[in-house]
VEXDREN-368290 format. One record per residue (C-alpha): x, y, z. Coordinates in steps of 0.001 Angstrom, whole numbers, padded with zeros to 6 digits, always signed. Last residue first. Layout:
<nodes>
XYZ
...
</nodes>
This chain:
<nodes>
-001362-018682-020463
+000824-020877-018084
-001506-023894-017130
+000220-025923-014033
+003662-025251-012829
+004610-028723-013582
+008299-028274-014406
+009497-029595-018147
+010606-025998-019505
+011446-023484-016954
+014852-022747-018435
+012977-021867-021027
+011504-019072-019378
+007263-018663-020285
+006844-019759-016097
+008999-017640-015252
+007353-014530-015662
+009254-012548-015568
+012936-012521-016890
+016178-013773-015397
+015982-017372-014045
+019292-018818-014099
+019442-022540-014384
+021629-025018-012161
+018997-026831-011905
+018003-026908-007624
+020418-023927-006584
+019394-021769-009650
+015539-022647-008951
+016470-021947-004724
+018312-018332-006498
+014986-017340-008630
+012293-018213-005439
+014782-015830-003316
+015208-013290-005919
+011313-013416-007040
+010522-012764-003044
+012746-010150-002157
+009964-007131-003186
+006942-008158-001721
+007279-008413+002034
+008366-004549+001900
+004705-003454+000852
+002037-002644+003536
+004816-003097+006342
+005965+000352+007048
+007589+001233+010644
+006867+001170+013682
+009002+002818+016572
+011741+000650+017801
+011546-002189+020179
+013956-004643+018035
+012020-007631+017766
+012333-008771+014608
+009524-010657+013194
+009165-014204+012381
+007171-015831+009251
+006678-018997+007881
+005006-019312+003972
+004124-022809+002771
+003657-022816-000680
+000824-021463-002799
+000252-023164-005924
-003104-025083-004605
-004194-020952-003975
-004074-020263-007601
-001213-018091-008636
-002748-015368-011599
-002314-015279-015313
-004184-012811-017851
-005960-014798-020120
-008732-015731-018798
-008700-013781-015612
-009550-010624-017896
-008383-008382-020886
-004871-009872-021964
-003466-008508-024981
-003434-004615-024275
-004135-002272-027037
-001134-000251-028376
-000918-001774-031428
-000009-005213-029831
+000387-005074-026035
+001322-007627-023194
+000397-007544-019472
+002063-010312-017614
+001892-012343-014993
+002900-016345-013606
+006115-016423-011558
+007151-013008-010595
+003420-012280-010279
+002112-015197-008229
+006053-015030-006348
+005406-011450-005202
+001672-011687-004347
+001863-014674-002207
+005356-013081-000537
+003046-009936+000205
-000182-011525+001529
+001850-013514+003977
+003855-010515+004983
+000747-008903+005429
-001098-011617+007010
+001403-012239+009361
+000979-008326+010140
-002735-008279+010194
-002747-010947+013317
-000094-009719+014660
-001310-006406+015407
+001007-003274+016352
+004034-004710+015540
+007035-002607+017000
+009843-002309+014349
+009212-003562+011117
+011742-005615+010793
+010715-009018+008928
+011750-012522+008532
+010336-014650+006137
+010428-018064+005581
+009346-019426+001873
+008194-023045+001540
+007609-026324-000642
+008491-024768-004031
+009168-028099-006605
+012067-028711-009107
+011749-031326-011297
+013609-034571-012021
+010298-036773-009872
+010262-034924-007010
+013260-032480-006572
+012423-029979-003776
+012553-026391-003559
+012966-024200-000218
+012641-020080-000429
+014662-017979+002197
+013201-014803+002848
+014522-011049+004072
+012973-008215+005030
+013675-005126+006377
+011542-001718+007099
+011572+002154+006243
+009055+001668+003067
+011690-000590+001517
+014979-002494+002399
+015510-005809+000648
+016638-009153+001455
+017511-012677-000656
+018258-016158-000107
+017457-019101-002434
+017602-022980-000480
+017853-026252-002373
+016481-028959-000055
+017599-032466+001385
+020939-031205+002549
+019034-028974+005708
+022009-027603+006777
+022397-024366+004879
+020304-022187+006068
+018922-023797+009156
+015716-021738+007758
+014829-019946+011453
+018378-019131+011632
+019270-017718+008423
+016233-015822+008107
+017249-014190+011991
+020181-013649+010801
+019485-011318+007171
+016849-009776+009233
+019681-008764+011888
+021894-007766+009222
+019280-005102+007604
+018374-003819+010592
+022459-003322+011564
+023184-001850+008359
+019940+000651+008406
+019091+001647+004997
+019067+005113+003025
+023108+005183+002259
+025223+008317+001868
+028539+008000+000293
+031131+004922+000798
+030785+003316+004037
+034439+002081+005650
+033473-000095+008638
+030052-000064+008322
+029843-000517+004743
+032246-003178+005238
+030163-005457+007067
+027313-004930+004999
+029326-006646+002096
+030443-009301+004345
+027163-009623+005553
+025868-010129+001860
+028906-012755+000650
+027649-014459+003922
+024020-015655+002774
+024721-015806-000985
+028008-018348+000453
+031459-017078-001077
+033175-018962-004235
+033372-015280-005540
+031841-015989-008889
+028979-017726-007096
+028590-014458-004584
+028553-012357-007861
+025651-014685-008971
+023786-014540-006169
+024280-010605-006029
+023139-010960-009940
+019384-012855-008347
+019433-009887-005118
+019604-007111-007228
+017307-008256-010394
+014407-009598-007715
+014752-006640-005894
+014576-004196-008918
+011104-005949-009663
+008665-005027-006724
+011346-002238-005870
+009941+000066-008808
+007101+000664-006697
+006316-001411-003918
+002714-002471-004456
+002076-000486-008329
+002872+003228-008555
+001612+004500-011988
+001566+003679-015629
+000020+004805-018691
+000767+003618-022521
+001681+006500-024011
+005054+006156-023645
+008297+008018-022810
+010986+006185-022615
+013172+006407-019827
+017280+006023-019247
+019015+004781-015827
+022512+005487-014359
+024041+003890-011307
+027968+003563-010624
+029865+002169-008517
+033546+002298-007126
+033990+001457-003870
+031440-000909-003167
+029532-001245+000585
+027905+002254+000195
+025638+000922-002316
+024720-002580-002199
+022405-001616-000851
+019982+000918-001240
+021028+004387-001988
+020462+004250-006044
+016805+003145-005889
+016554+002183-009412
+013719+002768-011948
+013878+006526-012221
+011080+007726-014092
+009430+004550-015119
+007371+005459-018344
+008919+002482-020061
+011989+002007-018036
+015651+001250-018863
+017874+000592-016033
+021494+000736-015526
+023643-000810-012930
+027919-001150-012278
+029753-002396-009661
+033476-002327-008907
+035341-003785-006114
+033883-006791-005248
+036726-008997-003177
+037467-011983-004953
+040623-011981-003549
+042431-011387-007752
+040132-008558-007977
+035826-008486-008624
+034092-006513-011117
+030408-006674-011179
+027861-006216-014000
+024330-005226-013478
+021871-004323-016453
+018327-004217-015827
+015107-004049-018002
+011633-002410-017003
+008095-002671-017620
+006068-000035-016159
+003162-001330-013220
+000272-000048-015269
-002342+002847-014998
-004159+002242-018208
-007580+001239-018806
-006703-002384-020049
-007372-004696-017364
-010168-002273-015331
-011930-001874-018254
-011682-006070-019083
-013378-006211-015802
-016185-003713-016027
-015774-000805-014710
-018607+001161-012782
-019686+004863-012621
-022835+005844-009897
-024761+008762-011281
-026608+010928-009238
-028381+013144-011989
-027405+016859-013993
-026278+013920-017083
-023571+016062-018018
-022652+017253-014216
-023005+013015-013507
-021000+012304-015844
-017812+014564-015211
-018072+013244-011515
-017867+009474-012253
-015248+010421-014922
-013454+011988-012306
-013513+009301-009691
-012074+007113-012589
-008960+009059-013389
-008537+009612-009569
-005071+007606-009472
-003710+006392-005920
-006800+003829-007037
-004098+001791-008928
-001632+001741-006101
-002612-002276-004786
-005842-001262-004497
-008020-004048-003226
-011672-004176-002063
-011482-000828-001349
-013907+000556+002105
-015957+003185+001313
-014793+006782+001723
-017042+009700+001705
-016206+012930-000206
-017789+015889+000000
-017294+019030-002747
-017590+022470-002423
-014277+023218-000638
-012788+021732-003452
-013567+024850-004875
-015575+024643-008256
-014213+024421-012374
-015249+021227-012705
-012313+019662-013968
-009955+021428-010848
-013240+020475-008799
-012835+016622-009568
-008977+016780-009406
-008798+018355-006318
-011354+016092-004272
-009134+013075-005894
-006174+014594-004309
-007549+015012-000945
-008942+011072-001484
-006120+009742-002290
-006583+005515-002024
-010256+005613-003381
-013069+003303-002854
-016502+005793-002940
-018740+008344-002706
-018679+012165-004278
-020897+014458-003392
-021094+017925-005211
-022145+021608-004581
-024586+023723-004243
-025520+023485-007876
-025544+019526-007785
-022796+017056-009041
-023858+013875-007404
-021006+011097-008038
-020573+007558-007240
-017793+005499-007482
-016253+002669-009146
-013108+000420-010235
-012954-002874-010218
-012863-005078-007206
-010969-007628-006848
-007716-005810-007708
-006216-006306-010794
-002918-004015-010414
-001930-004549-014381
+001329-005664-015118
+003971-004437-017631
+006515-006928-018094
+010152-007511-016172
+013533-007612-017240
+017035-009108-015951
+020388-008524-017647
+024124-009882-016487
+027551-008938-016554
+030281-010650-013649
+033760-009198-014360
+037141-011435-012699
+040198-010453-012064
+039285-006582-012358
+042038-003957-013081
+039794-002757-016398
+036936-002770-014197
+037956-000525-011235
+039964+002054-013048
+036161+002506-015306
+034524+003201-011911
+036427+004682-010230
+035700+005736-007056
+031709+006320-006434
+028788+007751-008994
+024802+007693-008001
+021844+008310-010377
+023708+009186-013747
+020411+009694-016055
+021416+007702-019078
+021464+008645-023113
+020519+005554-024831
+023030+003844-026599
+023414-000106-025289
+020547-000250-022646
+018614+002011-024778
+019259-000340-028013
+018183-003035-026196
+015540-001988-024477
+014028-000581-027195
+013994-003508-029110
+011549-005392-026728
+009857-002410-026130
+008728-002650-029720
+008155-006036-029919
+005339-005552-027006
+003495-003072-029381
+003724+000724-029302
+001259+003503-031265
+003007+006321-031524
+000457+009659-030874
-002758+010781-031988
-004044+007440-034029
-007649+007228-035303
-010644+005892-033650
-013771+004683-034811
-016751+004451-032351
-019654+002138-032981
-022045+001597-029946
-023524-001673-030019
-021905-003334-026777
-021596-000089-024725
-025946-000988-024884
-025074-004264-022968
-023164-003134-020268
-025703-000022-020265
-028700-002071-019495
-027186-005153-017344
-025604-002296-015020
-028712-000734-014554
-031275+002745-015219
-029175+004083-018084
-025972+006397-018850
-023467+004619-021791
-020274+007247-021658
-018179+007565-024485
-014667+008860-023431
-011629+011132-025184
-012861+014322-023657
-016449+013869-022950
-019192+012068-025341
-022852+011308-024086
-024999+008956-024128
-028551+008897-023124
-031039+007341-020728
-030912+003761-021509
-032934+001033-019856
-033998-000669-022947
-031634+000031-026049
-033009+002746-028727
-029622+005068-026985
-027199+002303-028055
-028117+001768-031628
-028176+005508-032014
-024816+005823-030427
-022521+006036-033661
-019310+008237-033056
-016607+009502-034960
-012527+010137-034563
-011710+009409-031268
-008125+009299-030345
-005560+006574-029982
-002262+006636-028503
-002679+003602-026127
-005386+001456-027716
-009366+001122-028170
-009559+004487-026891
-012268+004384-023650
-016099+003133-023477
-017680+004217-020393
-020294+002916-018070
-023149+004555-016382
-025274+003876-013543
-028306+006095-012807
-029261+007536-009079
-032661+007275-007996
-032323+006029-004571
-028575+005670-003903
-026620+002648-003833
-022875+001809-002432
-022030-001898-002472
-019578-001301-005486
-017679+000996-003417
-017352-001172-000446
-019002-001903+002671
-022092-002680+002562
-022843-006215+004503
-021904-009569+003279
-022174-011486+006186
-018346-012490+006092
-017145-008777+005296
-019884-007510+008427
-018531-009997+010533
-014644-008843+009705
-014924-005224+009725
-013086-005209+013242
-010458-007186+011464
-009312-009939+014327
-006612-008388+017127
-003372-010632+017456
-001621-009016+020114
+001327-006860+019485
+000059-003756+020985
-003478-004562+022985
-001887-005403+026561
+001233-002912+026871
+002765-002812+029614
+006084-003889+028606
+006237-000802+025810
+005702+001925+028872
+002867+003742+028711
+002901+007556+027707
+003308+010495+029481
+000880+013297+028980
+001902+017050+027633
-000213+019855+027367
-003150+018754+029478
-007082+019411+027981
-008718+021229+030676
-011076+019242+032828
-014919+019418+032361
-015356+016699+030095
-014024+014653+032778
-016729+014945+034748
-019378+013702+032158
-017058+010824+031147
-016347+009582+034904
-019603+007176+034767
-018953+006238+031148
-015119+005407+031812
-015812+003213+034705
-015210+003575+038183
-013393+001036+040889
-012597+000591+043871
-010582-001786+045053
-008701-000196+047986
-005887+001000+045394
-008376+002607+043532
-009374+001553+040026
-010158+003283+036810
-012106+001667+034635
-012223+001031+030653
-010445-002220+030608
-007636-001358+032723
-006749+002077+034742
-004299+002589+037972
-004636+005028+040363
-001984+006252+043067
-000756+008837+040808
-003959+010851+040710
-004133+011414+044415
-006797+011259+046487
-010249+012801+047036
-011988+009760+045760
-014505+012288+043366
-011341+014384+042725
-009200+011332+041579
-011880+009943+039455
-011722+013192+037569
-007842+012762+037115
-007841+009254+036271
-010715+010150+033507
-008533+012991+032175
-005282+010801+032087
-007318+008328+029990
-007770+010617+027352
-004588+012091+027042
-003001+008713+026698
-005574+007492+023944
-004581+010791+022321
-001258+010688+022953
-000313+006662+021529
-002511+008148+017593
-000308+011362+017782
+002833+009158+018445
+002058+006006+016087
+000348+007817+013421
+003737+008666+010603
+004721+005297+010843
+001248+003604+011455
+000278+005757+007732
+003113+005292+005533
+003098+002200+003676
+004119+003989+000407
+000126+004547+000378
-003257+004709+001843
-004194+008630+002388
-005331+010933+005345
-002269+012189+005820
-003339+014865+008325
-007226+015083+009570
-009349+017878+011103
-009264+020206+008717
-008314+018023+005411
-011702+016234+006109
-012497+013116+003524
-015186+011091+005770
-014188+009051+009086
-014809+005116+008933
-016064+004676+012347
-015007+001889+015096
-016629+001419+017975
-014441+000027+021227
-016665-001438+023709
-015139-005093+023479
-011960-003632+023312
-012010-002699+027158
-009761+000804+026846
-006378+001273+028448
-006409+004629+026911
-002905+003884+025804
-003823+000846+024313
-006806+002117+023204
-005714+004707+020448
-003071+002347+019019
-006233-000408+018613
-008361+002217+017022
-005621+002678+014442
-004404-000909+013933
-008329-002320+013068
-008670+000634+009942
-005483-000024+009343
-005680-003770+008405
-003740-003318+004807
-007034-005107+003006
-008007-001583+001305
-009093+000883+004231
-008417+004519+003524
-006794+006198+006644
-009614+008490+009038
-010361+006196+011350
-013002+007439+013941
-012870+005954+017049
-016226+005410+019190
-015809+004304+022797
-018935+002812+024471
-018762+002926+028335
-022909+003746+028807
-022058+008189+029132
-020022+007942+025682
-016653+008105+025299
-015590+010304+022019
-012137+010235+020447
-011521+012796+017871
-009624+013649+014973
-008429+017094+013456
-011156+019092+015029
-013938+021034+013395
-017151+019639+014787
-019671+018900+012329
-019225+015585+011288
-022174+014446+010967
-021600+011510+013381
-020122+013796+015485
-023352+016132+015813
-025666+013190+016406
-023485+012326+018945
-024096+015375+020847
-021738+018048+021703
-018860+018758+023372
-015087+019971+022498
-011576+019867+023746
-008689+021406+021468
-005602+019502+020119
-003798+016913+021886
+000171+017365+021559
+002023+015500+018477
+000565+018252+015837
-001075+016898+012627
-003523+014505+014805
-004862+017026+016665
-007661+014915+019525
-010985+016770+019797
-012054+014361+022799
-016479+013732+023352
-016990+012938+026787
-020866+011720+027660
-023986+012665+029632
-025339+015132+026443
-026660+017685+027691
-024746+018115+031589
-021831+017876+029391
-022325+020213+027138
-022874+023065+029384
-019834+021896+031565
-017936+022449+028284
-018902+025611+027108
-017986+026834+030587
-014387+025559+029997
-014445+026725+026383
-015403+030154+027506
-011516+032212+027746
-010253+029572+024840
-012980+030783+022688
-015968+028299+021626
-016250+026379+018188
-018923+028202+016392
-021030+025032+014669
</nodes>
């Protein structure tokens, strides 16, 4: 539709209104001010045909509709949004509707899942459109009361006069749609909120439990076919011939057809073409080195020892530093490949038509996944819809669009709606790894035991830079010095939950423990020590927050009685990612000679918590998945074809494995930050330094479970 001129907006408006009986706010989520005012029927929003940024609509029975526009994958976003939005609307939840919004780079900004990014970057614009909102309702129920605005107060979707009157939102919607949008609202004060930091249940929750559609594998179009496709049989491998006349005289089976590097098996069902991918006979020849899980072994090494490093961060002296130290503390750490192994595999559904295509589906980068599909296909993106489901899982594997594009590139071969689907063991060895990695630390420390010197490189297999060279410790040494060398592989990797920092924090905080054991200082106080002097005498530029960081490192300490409880071994560690603290203390047992986990506590910054509910469960979620993969997974490879191709083989924590996990948040009143991802990273250190405390073994690779130092503990089957 024409969206109206400033000059007959206001006219527009009062048009509108009397047609549809409702209010219908344009709200620009890009800028931190409200963005345009519009009106038209619900039919039209639910088409998405108005071109604002984001919108909040009230309808003329009370009913708010909120339009999310962040891909949903488990992170609770979808529930946080809306929730951000009425809060300062003072909305009744109960009549709050919640729509998934479509891929629209016009009316949305950020409108991704990933680096834990989207309440930080939200909170404002999110807090002024619910605030804009309800200051047009107070002011229209002002007029009709002939009295002032300020003397009104608002709650659960009325307005109320200080005689006891009172007017809902749907009978003031119509009126209100006639104000002009204000410039500048003020927002509520933090103790009155009523929604922020409440525990709020999913608001996808019934449908989840009833098994409604909701995700990408739910998704079905009349007519459309499904395909699968049959990829190298290793890393660095090439097709050479195919056979498909087995596959295309199966039942069900449309055709086959070759693309790129792929086979793809096109038929009427999933049974059909799983089956027919069976029979096809493609040889393969190699294109590039062809890597096994020996060979990284060596490479790392001989890179650690001779490669040619990327200085990351220098301070001081280093080389002074070491040769005048009392006492040097060396030490390596490394970590496999993993896959992400979400729940549900990859998929989507594609419709490449003349006029233009549809695409359908779970995908974490939508705007980028648009691009890629009409950068293949030669189009605009402008051509080309895509509507979200919700993911069951990500986890940083669908930040890749490798799989939306095959969906696409299949259906323009096929000139048919084709929905794509991987199987399991595609989805375990199609690429798109978290990159193994191995760590050398070594600390020098004078005749005071006072740390001086510090020194880290990493080696990554397609890892870019694998350290985070303005985390702590930096700033609190001296002399350092941080270097790291890549190999180039071509086995594929990506981001995986907390890049890079899902392992490095384990490393860090395990050799810190070690350097604090060296020092005859406690783990606990060695690190405030540390953080001490950083603010008293910081060396270079630092990303983290001393005090944030100290305050998680108390509050841990506090809620674990670190230290006093004599009838467990205790593991500390902390990391800063995604612009938020945490730090855990893990408890082990002896029963029976061997070490048991009993419990991690966790205590988080993440500024203000917007939901409790999904933030326990984050942190939750987090320490599960850092100890199950610290503990249990790995992704090996021999001649460039991964090992382990489903739950059989590849190792995951069972739910009878799962300690118990206590959390506490900070409560610090500051804007919110990320919380997707930092519960991950510190818990392999602290897990690793309560095993040290209990044996008096160092655990230094993942997963422990194949360590010998882990030989003799029940840790059930290890794969």
């Amino acid at each position: 539709m024409t969206i109206p001129s400033k000059t007959s907006r206001r006219d527009f408006m009062k048009v509108a209104a009397a047609a549809t009986g409702g209010l219908f706010l344009g709200f620009n989520w890009a800028g931190a001010e409200a963005g345009p005012l519009s009106l038209v029927s619900k039919a039209s929003i639910a088409a998405g045909d108005i071109n604002f940024n984001s919108y909040l609509s009230i309808a003329s029975d009370g009913i708010i509709t909120i339009f999310s526009p962040n891909p949903e994958l488990g992170q609770n976003i979808k529930t946080s949004f809306p929730m951000i939005v009425a809060e300062e609307l003072d909305a009744d939840w109960s009549k709050v509707k919640v729509i998934q919004a479509a891929l629209d780079t016009k009316k949305f900004e950020r409108q991704l899942t990933g680096g834990s990014g989207a309440i930080p970057h939200s909170w404002e614009r999110l807090r002024k459109a619910g605030a804009t909102a309800r200051h047009m309702l107070v002011e229209t129920a002002a007029k009709k009361w002939s009295t002032s605005a300020s003397s009104l107060t608002t709650s659960d979707s009325m307005v109320i006069h200080p005689d006891g009157r009172k007017l809902s939102y749907g009978e003031l919607a119509t009126d209100a749609a006639t104000l002009a949008v204000p410039a500048d609202v003020k927002l509520k004060d933090r103790k009155d909120f009523k929604l922020i930091g409440k525990a709020i249940k999913n608001v996808d929750n019934k449908d989840i439990i009833t098994g409604k559609p909701l995700f990408g594998l739910d998704f079905y179009r009349e007519g459309m076919l499904y395909a699968m496709v049959q990829r190298p049989s290793g890393f660095g491998m090439k097709i050479k011939s195919v056979d498909a006349a087995a596959a295309k005289a199966m039942p069900g089976i449309v055709d086959v057809v070759t693309f790129r590097n792929n086979v793809a098996v096109v038929g009427k069902s999933t049974w059909e073409v799983n089956k027919a991918r069976k029979v096809l006979k493609v040889e393969y020849e190699a294109e590039s080195q062809i890597e096994s899980t020996a060979d990284h072994d060596k490479l790392f090494k001989e890179l650690l020892d001779k490669g040619e490093a990327t200085v990351r961060r220098q301070d001081g002296d280093v080389d002074a530093a070491f040769k005048s130290a009392a006492k040097i503390v060396r030490s390596e750490y490394q970590c496999p490949f993993l896959p992400h192994a979400p729940l549900e595999p990859m998929n989507f559904f594609a419709h490449v038509r003349e006029d233009g295509v549809e695409l359908v589906g779970p995908c974490q980068l939508p705007d980028s996944s648009r691009n890629e599909v009409a950068k293949v296909l030669g189009i605009a993106p402008e051509k080309i819809t895509l509507e979200l489901t919700r993911l069951g899982g990500g986890f940083g594997r669908r930040l890749k669009s490798d799989y939306v594009v095959e969906a696409a590139e299949v259906s323009s071969l096929m000139k048919a709606p084709v929905k794509l689907i991987w199987t399991r063991e595609d989805d375990m060895t199609g690429g798109s790894y978290r990159p193994a990695v191995r760590y050398r630390f070594e600390a020098a420390l004078d005749k005071d035991n006072n740390l001086i010197g510090y020194k880290l490189r990493g080696v990554g297999i397609n890892a870019g830079n694998c350290t985070r060279e303005d985390n702590f410790p930096s700033g609190a040494v001296d002399n350092l010095l941080i270097d790291s060398v890549e190999h180039k592989s071509p086995i594929t990797t990506g981001a995986w939950r907390a890049p890079i920092t899902n392992f490095l924090a384990f490393a860090e905080q395990s050799f810190i423990d070690e350097v604090a054991l060296a020092a005859n200082m406690d783990p606990v106080q060695f690190r405030l020590n540390l953080l001490d002097r950083a603010k008293q005498k910081p060396v270079g530029a630092i990303k983290y927050d001393i005090d944030r960081m100290k305050a998680v490192i108390q509050l841990a300490a506090e809620k674990s009685n670190w230290g006093k409880n004599k009838n467990v071994s205790q593991g500390f560690s902390v990391y800063f990612s995604h612009r938020s603290y945490v730090a855990q203390v893990a408890e082990v047992e002896m029963k029976k000679g061997a070490p048991e986990l009993k419990k991690i506590i966790a205590a988080a910054d993440c500024g203000i918590v917007v939901n409790l509910s999904g933030a326990y469960q984050q942190v939750r979620g987090g320490v599960v998945d850092g100890l199950g993969h610290a503990m249990y997974s790995r992704l090996t490879f021999k001649d460039g074809a991964a090992d382990q191709k489903n739950f059989n083989s590849y190792r995951l924590i069972r739910m009878k494995e799962i300690p118990e996990i206590d959390v506490h948040f900070v409560d610090n009143g500051i804007d919110p930050t990320g919380l997707g991802e930092p519960a991950l990273p510190p818990t392999g250190g602290a897990v690793a330094n309560a095993f040290f405390k209990a044996t008096g073994k160092r655990l230094k690779n993942q997963p422990f479970v194949l360590q010998d130092e882990m030989k003799g503990v029940n840790l059930g089957e290890k794969m």
